[in-house]
N, C-alpha and C positions, 0 to 999 in steps of 0.2 A: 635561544630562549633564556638568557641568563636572566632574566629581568622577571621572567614568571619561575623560576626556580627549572634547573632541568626536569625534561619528561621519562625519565627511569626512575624516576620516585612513586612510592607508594600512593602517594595524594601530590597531586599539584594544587603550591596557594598561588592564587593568583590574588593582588592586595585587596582589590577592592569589592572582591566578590567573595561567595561564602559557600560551602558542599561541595567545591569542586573535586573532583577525584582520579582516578586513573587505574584502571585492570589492567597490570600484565608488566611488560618489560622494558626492555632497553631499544630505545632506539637511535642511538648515536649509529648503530649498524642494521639495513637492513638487513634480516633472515627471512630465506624462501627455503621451502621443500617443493617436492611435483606435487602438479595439481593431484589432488583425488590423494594423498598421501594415506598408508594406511592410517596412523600416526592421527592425523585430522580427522578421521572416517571414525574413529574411536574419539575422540572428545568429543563430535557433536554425537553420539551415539549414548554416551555416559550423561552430557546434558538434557537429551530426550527424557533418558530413564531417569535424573533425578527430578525431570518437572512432572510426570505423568505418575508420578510414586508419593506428589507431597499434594496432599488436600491443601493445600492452602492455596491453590491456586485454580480453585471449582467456581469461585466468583469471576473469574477472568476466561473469558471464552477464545479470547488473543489467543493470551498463553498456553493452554493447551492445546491450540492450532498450533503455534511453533512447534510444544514438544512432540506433535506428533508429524511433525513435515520432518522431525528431523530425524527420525528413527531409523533404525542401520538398515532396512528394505526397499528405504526412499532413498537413502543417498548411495546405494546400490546403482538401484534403478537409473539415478542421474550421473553416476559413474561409467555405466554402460551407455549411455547416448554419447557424455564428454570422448567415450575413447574412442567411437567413430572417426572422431579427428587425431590424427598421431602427430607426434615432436610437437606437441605444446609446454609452454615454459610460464610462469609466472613472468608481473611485469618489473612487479620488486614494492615498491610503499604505496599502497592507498590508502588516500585521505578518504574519509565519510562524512558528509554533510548530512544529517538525518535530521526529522522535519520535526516540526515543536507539538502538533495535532495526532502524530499515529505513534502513540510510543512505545511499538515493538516492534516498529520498523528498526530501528539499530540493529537488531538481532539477523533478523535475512540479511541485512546488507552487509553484517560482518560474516556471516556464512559466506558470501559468494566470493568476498575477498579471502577469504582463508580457503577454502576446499579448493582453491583455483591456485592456493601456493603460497599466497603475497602474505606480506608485513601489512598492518593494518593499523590507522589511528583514525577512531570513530567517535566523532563530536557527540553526545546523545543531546535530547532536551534539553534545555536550562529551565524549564517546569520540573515540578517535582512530581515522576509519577511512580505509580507503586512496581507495575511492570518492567519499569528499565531497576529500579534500583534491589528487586527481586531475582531479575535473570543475573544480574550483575552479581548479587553476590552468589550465587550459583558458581558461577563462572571463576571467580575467586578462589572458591574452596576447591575445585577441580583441578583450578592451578597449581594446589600447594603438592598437590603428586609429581615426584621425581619422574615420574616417565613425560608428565606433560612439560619437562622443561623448556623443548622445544617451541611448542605449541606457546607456552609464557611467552615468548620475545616476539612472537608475532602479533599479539591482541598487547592495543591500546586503546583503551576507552575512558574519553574523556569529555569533562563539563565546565561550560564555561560560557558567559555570555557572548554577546556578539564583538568576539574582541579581533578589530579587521589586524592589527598585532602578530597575531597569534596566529589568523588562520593565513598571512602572510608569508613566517617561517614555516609554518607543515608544507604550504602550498607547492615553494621551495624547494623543498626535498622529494617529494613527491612525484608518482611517475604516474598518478592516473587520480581522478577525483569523481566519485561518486557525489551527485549534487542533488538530493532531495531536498524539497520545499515548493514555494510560489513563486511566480515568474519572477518576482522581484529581487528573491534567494538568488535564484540561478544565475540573474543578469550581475548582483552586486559578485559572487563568488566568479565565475567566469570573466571580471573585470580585473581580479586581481591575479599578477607574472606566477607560472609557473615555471616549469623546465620545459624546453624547446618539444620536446619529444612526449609530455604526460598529457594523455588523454583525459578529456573530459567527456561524461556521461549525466546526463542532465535528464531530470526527473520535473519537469513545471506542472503548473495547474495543468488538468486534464479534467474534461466533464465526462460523465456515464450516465448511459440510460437504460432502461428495462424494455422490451417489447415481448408483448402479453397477445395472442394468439387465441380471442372469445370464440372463436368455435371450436377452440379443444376445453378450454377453460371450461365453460358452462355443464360438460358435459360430467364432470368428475362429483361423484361423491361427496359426504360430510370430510370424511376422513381423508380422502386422496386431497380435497382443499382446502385442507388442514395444514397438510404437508406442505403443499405451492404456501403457504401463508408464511408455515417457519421457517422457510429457505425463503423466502422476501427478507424476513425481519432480520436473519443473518445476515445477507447480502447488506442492510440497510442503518442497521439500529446497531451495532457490533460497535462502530466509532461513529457511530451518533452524525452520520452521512459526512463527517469530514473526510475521510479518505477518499483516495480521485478514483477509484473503483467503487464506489457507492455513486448508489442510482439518483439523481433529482428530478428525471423525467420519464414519465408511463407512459409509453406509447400504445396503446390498445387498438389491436389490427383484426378487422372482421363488417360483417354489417349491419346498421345502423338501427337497425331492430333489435339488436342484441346488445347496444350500450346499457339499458337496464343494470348490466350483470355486475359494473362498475362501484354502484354501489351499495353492492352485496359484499363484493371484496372487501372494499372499506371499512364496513362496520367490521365484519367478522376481524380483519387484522386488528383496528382498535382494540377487540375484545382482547383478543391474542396480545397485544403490547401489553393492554392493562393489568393482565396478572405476568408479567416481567419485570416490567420498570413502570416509574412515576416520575416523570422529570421535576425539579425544582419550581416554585411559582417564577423565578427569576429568567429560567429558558421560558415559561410561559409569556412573559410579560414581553421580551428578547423575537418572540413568535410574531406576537399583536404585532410590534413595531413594524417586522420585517411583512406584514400582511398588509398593511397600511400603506408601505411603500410602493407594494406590489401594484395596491391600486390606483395611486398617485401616475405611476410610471408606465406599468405594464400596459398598453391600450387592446392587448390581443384576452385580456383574460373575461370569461364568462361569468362565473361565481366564483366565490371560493368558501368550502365548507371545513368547519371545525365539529372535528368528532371529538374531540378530548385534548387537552394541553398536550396530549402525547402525541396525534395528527391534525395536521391542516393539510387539505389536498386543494391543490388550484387548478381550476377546469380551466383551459383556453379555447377558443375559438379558430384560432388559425396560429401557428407558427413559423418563426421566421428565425435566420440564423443567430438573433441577437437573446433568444432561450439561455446559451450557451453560458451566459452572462448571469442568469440568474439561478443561486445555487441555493437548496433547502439546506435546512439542519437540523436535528432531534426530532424526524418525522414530519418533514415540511417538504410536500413533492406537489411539481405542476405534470399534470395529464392530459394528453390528446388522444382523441380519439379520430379514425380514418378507415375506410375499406383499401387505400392502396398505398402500399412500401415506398411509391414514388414522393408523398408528404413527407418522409422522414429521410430521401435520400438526399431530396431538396437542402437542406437546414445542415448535415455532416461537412464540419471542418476538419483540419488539424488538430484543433481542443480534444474532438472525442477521443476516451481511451476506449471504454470497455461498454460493451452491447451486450445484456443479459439476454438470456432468452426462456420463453416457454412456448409449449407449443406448435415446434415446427423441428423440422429435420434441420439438422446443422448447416449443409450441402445447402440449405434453401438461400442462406445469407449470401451465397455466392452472386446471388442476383445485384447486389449492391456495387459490387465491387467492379460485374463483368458490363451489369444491365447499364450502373451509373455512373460507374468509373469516380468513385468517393475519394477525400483524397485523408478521411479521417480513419478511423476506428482500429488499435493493434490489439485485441482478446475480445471475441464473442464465445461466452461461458452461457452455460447452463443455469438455472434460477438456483441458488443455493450456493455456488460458485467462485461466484466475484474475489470474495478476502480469500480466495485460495494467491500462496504467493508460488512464482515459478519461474526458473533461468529464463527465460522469454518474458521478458516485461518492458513496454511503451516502445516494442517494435524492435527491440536489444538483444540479441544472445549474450548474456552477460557473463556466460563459459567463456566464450570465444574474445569477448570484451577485454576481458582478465587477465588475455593468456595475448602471449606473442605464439605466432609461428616460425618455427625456423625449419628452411629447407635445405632437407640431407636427403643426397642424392645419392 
């Protein structure tokens, strides 16, 4: 990389781009410790408590999910699953491909490279957001402690646009490449030579959906449907339905005498958005478009009702596998309604990631899998759920991803 200046510098210039940067160390050598090192078990422990300790970070709901995913209880607990498995080893350099829409995705995905042992160099956004450039310097001033010197050579976090160059040589060196983005990401980065032996791990578009369960729904209080309301708005409005664990389709399971209830949810969530946020008139306008098209294209939809620039819900008639295709944003979600699981085993591909639920016993979705034999869906969560992030993701043990096996007999 002589041409971008080397990557053991405090800032990488790259010429023709501008904010570029870089946390951490040297990577002319990979360094590994063992997964779970106490050493790592204490820096992301130290980052929890400085994010959960600074108000400045009360507006960002992200962030204070991370620092508390990362707290010394949690990575306890995920320490004791990882040692179930014995003689695992780090693989040595992961790359991180992280996506330009969720930007405190860089952070998980550098956790599971590092807690699992490895060298790390993680591309973040080339947006500017206030989450990556907050945790980051976090993460800086943590470094400048003599104990974390360690921990310094293994984090590389860097920005840059899409320079095929650059993600070239890391490729190169590289023993495993974490690929978040859109299919388009994955196919362009999976295109370009790594080493014979680095695994790839590939993160593409993924659709989700909610199924809502009106004979429990209806029956709950002001307050208990208060509750089901804020745990929707998290799951949903947290990154504004870009993330591929955000819902864009309501499934409502029960009978047909009870659709009514539908649009009681609605307004009341309205209500509930409208003292949180106000989207810009420009996502409003961005709405219309994409409602227009809807009707142009879509031949399954029935109405489609606008409760406030903050929701548009699109009622359809019948769906078919080609939903999948059409994604809401900033509170734009299409809904069906049916009395049988069999309408929605019908439509499940490979796209789907994550199946919300309310309503039903967990054990019940086993119907899907045994009754239909589906060949989509890897996390069905609870309503409130979803942005929970966890070593099991898009069907991955990402411990086990991380880690080689070596057998000693």
């Amino acid at each position: 990389m002589e041409e971008h200046q080397k990557l053991n510098s405090e800032v990488v210039v790259i010429p023709q781009l501008n904010n570029n940067f870089i946390v951490g160390g040297n990577l002319n050598n990979s360094f590994t410790l063992e997964p779970f090192n106490k050493l790592t078990c204490e820096f992301f422990d130290c980052l929890s408590k400085k994010i959960l300790n600074d108000n400045l970070k009360s507006e960002y709901p992200d962030i204070i999910a991370l620092g508390f995913w990362l707290r010394k209880n949690n990575i306890l607990a995920l320490k004791k699953r990882f040692e179930e498995n014995i003689f695992k080893y780090p693989l040595g350099l992961v790359f991180h491909i992280t996506p330009n829409n969720v930007p405190i995705n860089f952070a998980y995905s550098l956790f599971f490279g590092l807690i699992t042992g490895n060298t790390n160099i993680v591309k973040v956004p080339s947006k500017n957001y206030f989450q990556v450039n907050y945790i980051c310097r976090i993460i800086k001033n943590i470094l400048v402690r003599k104990k974390f010197s360690k921990i310094k050579k293994m984090i590389n976090i860097i920005k840059y646009d899409n320079d095929d160059n650059i993600t070239k040589k890391i490729s190169k060196i590289s023993d495993a490449r974490l690929i978040w983005g859109g299919d388009s990401t994955v196919e362009k980065i999976k295109s370009i030579a790594s080493q014979t032996r680095c695994i790839d791990i590939s993160f593409p578009d993924r659709y989700s959906l909610t199924v809502i369960n009106l004979n429990k729904i209806i029956k709950l209080n002001f307050k208990e449907l208060e509750n089901v309301i804020s745990k929707f708005y998290t799951d949903n409005y947290t990154f504004d339905q870009n993330a591929c664990n955000s819902s864009h389709l309501i499934f409502w399971l029960g009978d047909k005498k009870l659709f009514y209830f539908n649009e009681k949810f609605w307004k009341k969530l309205n209500l509930y958005v409208e003292n949180k946020l106000s989207y810009p008139n420009s996502v409003a306008s961005e709405k219309y478009n994409k409602l227009c098209l809807d009707i142009l294209n879509l031949n399954e939809i029935d109405n489609i009702k606008q409760y406030s620039k903050n929701l548009y819900v699109t009622n359809l008639n019948k769906i078919n596998k080609n939903i999948q295709n059409h994604r809401g944003q900033w509170g734009y979600f299409y809904q069906f309604q049916s009395n049988s699981l069999s309408d929605l085993a019908k439509i499940i591909t490979k796209k789907y990631q994550t199946l919300v639920y309310y309503g039903f016993d967990k054990n019940y979705f086993n119907r899907l899998f045994f009754d239909y034999k589906i060949p989509g869906i890897d996390r069905i969560v609870p309503i409130g759920r979803s942005m929970e992030m966890n070593y099991l993701w898009d069907g991955y043990d990402l411990f086990n991803s991380l880690t080689r096996v070596v057998d000693i007999k």
